[in-house]
N, C-alpha and C positions, 0 to 999 in steps of 0.2 A: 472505413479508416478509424483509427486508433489516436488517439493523443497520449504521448507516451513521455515520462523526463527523461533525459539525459542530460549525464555529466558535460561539463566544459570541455572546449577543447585543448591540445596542447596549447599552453602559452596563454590560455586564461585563467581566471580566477576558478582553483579546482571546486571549489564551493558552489558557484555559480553550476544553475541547472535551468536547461530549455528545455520548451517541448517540439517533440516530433511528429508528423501524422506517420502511423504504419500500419499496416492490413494487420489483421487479427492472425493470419497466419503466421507475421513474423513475430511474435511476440514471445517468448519464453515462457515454458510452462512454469505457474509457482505453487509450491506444493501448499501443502494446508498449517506447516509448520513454522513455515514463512511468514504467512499471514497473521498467524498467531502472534508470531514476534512482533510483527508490525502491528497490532493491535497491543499490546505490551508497551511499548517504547510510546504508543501515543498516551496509556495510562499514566504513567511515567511523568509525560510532558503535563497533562492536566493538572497532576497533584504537584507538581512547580509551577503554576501559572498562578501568577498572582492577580488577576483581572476576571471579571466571571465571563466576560465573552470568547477570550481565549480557552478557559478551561472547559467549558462548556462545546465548544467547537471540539479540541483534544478527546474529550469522551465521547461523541458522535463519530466522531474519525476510528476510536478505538472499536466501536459498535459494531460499524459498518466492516470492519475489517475481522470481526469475530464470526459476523452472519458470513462473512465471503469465505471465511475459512469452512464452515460447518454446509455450504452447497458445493463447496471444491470435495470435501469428506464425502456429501451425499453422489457428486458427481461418476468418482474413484469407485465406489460401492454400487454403483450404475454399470461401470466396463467393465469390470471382474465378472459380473454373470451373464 
């Protein structure tokens, strides 16, 4: 099992996000282009963050989501041959 966000439901706060357990098979494949962005948007967040534990966390977040991109690349590069 998986722990997964999702959005609110109708009629709540659309802001508001829980988590789900779900098998890894239902999970949405994300491409590597994705993760880049999301690595992006947390840079984004650190260099606004005015406290060094937030922005400090933001750049670990962005890290993390740059190596996930670059073994999703290596993965891709794996089922092609």
């Amino acid at each position: 099992m998986i722990k997964t966000p999702c959005l609110g439901v109708q009629g709540q706060n659309p802001d508001h996000i829980f988590w789900v357990n779900r098998l890894a098979s239902e999970m949405p494949m994300t491409n590597a282009h994705e993760l880049v962005e999301r690595a992006r948007m947390f840079e984004e967040r650190a260099e606004r963050a005015t406290d060094p534990i937030s922005r400090q966390h933001y750049r670990e977040m962005a890290a993390h989501y740059r190596a996930l991109s670059m073994e999703h690349r290596e993965t891709e590069r794996e089922l092609e041959h």
